[in-house]
N, CA, C and O atoms as CSV, one atom per row, in Angstrom:
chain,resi,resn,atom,element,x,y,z
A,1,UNK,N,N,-80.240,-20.768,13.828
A,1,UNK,CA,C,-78.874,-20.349,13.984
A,1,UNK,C,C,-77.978,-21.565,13.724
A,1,UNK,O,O,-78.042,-22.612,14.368
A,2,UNK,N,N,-77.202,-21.337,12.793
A,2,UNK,CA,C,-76.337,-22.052,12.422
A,2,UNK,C,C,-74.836,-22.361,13.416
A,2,UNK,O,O,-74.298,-21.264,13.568
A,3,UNK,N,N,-74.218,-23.191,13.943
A,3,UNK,CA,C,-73.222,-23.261,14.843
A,3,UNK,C,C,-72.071,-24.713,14.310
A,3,UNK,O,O,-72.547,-25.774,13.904
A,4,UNK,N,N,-70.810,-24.506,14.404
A,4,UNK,CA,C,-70.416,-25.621,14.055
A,4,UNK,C,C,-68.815,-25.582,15.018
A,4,UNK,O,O,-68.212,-24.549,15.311
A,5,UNK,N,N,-68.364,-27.083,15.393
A,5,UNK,CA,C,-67.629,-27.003,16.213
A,5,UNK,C,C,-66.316,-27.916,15.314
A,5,UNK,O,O,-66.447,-27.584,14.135
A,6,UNK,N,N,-65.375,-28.713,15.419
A,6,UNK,CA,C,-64.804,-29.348,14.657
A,6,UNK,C,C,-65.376,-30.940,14.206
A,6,UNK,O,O,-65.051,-31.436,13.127
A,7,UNK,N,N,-66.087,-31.505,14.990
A,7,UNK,CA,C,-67.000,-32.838,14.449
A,7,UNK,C,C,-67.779,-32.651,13.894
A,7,UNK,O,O,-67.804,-33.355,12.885
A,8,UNK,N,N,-68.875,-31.732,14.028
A,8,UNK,CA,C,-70.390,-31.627,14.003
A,8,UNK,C,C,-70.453,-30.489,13.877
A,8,UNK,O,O,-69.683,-29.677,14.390
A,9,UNK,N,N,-71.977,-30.096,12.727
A,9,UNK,CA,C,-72.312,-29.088,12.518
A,9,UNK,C,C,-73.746,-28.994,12.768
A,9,UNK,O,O,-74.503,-29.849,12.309
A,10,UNK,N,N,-74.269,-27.791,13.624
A,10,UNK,CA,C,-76.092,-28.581,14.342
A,10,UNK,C,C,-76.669,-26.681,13.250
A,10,UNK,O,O,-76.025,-25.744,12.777
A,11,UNK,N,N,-77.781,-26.949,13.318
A,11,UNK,CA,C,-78.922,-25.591,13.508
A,11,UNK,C,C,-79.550,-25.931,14.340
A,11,UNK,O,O,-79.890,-27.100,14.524
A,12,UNK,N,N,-79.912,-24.749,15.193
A,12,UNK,CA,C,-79.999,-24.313,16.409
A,12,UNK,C,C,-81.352,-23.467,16.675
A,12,UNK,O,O,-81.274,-22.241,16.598
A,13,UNK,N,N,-82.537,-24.051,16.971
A,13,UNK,CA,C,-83.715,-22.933,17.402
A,13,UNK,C,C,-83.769,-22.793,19.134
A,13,UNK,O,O,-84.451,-23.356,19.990
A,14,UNK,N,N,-82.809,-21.860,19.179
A,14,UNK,CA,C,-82.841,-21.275,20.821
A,14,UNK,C,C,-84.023,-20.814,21.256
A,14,UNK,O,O,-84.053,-19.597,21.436
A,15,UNK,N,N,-85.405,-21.656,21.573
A,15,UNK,CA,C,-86.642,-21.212,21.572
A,15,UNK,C,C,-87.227,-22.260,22.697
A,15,UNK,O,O,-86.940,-23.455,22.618
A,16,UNK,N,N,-88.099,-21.727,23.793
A,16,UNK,CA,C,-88.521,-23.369,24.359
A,16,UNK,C,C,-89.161,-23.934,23.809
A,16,UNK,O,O,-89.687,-23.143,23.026
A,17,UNK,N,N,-89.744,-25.403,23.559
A,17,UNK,CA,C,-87.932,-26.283,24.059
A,17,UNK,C,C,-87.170,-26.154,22.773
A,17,UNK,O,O,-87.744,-26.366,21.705
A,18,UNK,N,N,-86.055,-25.856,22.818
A,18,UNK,CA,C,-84.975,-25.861,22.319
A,18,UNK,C,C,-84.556,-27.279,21.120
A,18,UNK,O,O,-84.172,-28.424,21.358
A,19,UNK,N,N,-84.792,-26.687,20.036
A,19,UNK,CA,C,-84.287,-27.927,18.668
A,19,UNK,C,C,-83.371,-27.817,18.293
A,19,UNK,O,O,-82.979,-26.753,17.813
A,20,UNK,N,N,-82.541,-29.069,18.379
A,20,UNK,CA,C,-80.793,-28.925,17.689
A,20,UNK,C,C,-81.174,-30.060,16.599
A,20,UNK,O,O,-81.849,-31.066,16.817
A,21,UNK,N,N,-80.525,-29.626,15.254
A,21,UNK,CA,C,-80.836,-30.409,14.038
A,21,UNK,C,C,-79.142,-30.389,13.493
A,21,UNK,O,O,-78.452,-29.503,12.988
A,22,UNK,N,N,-78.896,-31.706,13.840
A,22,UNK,CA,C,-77.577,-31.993,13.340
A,22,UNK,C,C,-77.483,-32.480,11.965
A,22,UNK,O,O,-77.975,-33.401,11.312
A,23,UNK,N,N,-76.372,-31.168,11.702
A,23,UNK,CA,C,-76.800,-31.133,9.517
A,23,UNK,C,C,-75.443,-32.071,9.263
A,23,UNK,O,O,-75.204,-32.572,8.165
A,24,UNK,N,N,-74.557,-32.242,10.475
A,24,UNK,CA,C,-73.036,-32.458,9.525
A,24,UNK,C,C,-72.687,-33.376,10.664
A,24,UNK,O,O,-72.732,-32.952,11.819
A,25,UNK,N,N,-72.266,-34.884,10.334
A,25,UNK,CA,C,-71.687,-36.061,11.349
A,25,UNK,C,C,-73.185,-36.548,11.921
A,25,UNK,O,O,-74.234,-35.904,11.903
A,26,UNK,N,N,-72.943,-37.880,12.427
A,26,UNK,CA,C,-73.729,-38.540,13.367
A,26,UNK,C,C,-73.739,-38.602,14.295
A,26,UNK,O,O,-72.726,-39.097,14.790
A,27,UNK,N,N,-74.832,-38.175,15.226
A,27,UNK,CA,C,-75.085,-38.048,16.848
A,27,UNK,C,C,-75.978,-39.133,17.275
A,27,UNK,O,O,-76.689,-39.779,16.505
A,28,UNK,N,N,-75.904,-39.292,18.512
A,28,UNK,CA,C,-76.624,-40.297,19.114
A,28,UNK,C,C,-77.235,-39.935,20.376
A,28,UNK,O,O,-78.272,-40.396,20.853
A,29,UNK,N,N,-76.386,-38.960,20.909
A,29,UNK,CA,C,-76.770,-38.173,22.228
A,29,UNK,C,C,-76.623,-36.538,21.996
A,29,UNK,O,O,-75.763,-36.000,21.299
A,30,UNK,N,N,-77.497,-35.990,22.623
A,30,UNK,CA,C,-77.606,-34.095,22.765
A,30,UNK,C,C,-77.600,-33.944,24.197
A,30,UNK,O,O,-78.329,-34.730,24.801
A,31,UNK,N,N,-76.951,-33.123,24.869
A,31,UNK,CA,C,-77.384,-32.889,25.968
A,31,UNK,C,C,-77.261,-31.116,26.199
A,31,UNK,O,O,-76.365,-30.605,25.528
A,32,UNK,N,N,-78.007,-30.242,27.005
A,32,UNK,CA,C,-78.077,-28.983,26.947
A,32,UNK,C,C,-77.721,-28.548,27.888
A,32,UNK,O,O,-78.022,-29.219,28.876
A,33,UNK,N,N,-76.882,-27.193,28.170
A,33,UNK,CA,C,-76.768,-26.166,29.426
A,33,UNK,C,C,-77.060,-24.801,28.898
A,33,UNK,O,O,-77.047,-24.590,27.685
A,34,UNK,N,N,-77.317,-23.892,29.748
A,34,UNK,CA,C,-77.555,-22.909,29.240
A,34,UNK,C,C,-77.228,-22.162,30.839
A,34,UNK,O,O,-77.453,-22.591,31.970
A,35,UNK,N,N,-76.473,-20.602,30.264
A,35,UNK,CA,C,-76.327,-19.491,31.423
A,35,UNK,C,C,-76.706,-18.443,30.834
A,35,UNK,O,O,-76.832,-18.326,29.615
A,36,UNK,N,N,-76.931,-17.543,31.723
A,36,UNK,CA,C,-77.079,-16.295,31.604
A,36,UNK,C,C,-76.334,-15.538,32.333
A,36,UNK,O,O,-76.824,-15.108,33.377
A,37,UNK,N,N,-74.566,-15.074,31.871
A,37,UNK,CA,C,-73.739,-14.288,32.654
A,37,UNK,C,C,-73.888,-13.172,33.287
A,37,UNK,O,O,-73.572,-13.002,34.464
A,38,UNK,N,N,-74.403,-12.294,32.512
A,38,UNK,CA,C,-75.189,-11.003,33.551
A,38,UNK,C,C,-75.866,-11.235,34.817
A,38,UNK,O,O,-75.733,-10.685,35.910
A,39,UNK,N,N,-76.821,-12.424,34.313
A,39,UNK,CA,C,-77.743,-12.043,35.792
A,39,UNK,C,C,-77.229,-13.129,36.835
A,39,UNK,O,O,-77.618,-13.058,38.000
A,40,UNK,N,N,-76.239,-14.272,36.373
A,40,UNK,CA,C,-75.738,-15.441,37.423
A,40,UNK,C,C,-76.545,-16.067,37.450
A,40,UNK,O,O,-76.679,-16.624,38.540
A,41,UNK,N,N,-77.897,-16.521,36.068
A,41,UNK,CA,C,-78.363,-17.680,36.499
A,41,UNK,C,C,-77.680,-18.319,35.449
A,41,UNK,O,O,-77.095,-17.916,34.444
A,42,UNK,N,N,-78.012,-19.934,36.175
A,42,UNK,CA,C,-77.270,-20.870,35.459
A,42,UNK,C,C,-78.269,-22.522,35.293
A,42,UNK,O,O,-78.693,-22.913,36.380
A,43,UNK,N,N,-78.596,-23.340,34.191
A,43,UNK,CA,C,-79.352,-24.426,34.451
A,43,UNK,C,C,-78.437,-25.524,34.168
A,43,UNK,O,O,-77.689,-25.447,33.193
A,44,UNK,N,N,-78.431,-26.662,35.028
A,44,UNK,CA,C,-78.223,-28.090,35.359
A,44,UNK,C,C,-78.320,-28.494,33.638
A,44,UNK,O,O,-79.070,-27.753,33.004
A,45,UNK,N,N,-77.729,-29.436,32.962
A,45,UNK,CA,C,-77.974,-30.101,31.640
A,45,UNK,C,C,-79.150,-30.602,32.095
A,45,UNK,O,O,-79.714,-30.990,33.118
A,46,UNK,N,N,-79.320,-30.416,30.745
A,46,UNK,CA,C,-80.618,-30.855,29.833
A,46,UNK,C,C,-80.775,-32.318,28.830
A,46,UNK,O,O,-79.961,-32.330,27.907
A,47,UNK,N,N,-81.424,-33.165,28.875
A,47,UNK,CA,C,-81.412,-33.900,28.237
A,47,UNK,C,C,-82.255,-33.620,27.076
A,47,UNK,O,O,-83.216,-32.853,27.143
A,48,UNK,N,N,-81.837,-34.353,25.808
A,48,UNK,CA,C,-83.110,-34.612,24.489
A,48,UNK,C,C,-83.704,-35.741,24.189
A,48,UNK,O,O,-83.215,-36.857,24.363
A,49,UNK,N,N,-84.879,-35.475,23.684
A,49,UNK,CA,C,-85.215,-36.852,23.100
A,49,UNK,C,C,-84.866,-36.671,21.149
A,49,UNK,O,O,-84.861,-35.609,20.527
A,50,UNK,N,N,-84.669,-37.760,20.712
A,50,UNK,CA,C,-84.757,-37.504,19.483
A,50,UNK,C,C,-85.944,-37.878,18.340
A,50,UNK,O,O,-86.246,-38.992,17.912
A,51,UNK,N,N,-86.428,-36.750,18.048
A,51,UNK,CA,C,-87.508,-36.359,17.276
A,51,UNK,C,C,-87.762,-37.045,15.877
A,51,UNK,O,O,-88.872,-37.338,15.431
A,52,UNK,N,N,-86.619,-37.237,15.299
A,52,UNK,CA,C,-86.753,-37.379,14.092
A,52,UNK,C,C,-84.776,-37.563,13.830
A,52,UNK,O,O,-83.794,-37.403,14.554
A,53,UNK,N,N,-85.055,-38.060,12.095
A,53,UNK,CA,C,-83.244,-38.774,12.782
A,53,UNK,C,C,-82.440,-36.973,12.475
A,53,UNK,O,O,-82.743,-36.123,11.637
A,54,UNK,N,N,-81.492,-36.963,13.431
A,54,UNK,CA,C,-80.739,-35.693,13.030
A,54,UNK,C,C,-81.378,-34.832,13.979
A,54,UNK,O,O,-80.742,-33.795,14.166
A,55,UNK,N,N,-82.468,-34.940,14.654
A,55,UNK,CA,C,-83.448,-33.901,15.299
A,55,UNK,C,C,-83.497,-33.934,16.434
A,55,UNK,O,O,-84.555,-34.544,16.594
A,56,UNK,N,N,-83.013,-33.661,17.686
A,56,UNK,CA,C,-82.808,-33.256,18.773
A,56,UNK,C,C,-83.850,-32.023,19.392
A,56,UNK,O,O,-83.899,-30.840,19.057
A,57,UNK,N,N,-84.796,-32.881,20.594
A,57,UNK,CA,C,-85.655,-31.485,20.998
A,57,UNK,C,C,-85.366,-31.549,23.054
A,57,UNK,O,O,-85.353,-32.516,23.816
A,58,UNK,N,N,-85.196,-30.194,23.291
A,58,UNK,CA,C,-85.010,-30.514,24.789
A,58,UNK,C,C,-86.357,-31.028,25.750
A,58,UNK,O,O,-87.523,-30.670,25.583
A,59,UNK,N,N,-85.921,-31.824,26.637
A,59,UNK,CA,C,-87.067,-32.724,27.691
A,59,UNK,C,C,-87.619,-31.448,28.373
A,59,UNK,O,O,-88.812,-31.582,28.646
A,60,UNK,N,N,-87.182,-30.439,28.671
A,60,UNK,CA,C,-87.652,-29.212,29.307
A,60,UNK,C,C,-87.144,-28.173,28.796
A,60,UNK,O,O,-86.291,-28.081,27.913
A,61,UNK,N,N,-87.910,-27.061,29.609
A,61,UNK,CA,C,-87.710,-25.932,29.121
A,61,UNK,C,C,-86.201,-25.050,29.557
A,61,UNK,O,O,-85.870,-25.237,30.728
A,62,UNK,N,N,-85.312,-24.164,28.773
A,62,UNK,CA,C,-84.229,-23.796,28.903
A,62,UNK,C,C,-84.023,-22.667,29.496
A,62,UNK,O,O,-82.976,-22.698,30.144
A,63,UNK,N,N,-84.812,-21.259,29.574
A,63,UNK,CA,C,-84.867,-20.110,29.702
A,63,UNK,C,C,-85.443,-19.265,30.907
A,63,UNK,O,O,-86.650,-19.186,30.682
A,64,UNK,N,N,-85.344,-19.040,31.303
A,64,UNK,CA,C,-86.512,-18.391,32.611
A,64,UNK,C,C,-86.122,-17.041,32.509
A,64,UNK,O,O,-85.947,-16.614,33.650
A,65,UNK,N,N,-85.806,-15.765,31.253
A,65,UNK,CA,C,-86.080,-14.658,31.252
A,65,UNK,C,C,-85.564,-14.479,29.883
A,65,UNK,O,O,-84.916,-15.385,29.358
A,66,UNK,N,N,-85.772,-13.529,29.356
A,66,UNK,CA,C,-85.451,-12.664,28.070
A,66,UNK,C,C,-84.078,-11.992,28.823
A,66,UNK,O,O,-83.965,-11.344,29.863
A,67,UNK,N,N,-82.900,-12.540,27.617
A,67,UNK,CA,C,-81.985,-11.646,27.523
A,67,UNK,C,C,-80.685,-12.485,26.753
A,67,UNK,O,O,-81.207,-13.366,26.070
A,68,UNK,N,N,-79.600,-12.519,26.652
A,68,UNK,CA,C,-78.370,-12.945,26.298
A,68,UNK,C,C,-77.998,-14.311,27.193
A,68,UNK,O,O,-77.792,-14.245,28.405
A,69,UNK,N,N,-77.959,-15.151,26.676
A,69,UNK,CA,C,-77.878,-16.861,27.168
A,69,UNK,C,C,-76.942,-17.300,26.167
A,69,UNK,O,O,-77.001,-17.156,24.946
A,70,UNK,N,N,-75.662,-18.117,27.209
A,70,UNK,CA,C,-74.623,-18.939,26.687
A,70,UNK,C,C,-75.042,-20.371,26.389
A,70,UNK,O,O,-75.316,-20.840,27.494
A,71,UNK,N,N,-75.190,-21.102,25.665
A,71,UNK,CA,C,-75.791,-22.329,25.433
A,71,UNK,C,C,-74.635,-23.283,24.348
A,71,UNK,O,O,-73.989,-23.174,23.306
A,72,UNK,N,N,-74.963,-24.311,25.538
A,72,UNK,CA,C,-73.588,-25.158,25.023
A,72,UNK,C,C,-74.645,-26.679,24.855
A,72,UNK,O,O,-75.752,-27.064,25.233
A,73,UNK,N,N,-73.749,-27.069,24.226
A,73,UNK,CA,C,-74.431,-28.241,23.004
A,73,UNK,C,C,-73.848,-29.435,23.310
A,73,UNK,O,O,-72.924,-29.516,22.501
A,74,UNK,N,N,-73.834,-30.596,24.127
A,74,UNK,CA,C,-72.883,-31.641,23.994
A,74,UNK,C,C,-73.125,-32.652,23.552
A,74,UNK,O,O,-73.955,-33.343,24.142
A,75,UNK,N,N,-72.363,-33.254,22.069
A,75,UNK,CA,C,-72.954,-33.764,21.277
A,75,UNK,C,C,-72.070,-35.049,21.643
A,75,UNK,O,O,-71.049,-34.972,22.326
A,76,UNK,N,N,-72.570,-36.218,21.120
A,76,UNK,CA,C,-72.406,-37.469,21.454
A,76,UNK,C,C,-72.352,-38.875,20.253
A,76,UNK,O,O,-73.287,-39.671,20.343
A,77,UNK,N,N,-71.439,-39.103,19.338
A,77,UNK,CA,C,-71.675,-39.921,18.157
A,77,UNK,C,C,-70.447,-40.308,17.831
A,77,UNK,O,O,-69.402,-40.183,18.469
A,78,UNK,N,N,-70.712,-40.946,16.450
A,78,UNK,CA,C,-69.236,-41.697,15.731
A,78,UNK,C,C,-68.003,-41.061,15.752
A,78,UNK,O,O,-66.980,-41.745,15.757
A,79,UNK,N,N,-67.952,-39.782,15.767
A,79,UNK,CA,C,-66.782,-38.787,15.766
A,79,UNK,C,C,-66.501,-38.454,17.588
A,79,UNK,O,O,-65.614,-37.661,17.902
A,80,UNK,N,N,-67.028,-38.885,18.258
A,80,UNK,CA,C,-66.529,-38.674,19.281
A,80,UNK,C,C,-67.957,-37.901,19.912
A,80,UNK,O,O,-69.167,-37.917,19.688
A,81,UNK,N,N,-66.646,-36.979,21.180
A,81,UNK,CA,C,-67.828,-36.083,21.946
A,81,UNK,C,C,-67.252,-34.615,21.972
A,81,UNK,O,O,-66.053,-34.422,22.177
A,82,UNK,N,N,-68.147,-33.585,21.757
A,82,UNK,CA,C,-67.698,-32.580,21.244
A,82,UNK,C,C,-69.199,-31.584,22.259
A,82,UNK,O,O,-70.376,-31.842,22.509
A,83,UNK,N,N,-68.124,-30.266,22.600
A,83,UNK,CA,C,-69.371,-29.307,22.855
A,83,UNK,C,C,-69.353,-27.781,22.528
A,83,UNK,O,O,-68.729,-26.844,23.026
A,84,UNK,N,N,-70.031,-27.845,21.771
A,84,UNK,CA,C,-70.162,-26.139,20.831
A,84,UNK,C,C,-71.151,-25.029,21.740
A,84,UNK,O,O,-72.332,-25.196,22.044
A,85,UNK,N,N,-70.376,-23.992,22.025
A,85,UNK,CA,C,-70.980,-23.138,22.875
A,85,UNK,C,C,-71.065,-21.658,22.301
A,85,UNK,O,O,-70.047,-21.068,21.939
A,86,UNK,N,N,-72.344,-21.082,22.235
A,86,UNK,CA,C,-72.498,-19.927,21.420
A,86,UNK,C,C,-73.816,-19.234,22.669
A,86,UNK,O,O,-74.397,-19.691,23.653
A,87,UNK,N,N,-73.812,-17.758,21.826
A,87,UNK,CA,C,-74.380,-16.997,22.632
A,87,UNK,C,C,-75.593,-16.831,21.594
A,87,UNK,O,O,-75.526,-16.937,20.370
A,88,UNK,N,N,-76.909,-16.496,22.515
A,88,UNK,CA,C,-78.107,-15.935,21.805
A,88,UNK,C,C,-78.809,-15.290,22.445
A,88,UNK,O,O,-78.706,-15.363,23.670
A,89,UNK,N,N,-79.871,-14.340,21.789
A,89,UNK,CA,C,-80.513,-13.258,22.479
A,89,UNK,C,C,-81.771,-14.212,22.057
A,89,UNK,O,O,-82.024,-14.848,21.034
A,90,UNK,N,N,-82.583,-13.992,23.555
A,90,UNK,CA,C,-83.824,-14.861,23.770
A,90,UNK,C,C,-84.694,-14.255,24.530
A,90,UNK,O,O,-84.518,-13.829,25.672
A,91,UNK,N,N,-85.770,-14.216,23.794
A,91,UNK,CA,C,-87.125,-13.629,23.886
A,91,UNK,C,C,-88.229,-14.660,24.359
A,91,UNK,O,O,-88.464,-15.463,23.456
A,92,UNK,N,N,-88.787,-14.824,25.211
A,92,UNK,CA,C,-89.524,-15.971,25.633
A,92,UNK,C,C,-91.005,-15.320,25.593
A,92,UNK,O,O,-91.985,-15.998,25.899
C-alpha cells in the first residue's frame, strides 16, 4: 500500500511485523502506532530497525485481531518530522 504525506512518500506492508519502504525523501527514524476504533484497542509506538537503506521493519508485532486498523507512520529525516496516517483491513 502505497501512502504519501507532504515530505515523504513510504509503501506500506500492514502485515506482522510491519515494513515501511520509504520510496520518496530521506528517513532516519520510523516509529509505529496502530488502533483499532471499533473495538477501542489501541498500541503504545512502535519502534523500527532499519533493514536495508529506505527499509523500515517493526521491533514487534502490531495487530492482535483481524479487522480495520488506523496506522500512523512517524517519520523522522532531512525534511523534517512528519506522520502519515491511513486505514487498513488486516488479516493476521
Amino acid at each position: 500500500m502505497k501512502v504519501a504525506g507532504t515530505r515523504y512518500t513510504v509503501t506500506v506492508l500492514p502485515a506482522d511485523p510491519v515494513e515501511v519502504w520509504v520510496t520518496s525523501g530521506r528517513v532516519e527514524a520510523v516509529t509505529l502506532a496502530a488502533v483499532m476504533p471499533s473495538m477501542g484497542h489501541a498500541r503504545p509506538p512502535v519502534g523500527t530497525v532499519q533493514a536495508d537503506v529506505g527499509r523500515f521493519v517493526a521491533e514487534e508485532d502490531m495487530f492482535a485481531m483481524d479487522g480495520v486498523w488506523e496506522l500512523s507512520i512517524t517519520l523522522s529525516g532531512a525534511q523534517g518530522r512528519e506522520v502519515i496516517t491511513f486505514s487498513a483491513v488486516i488479516s493476521t
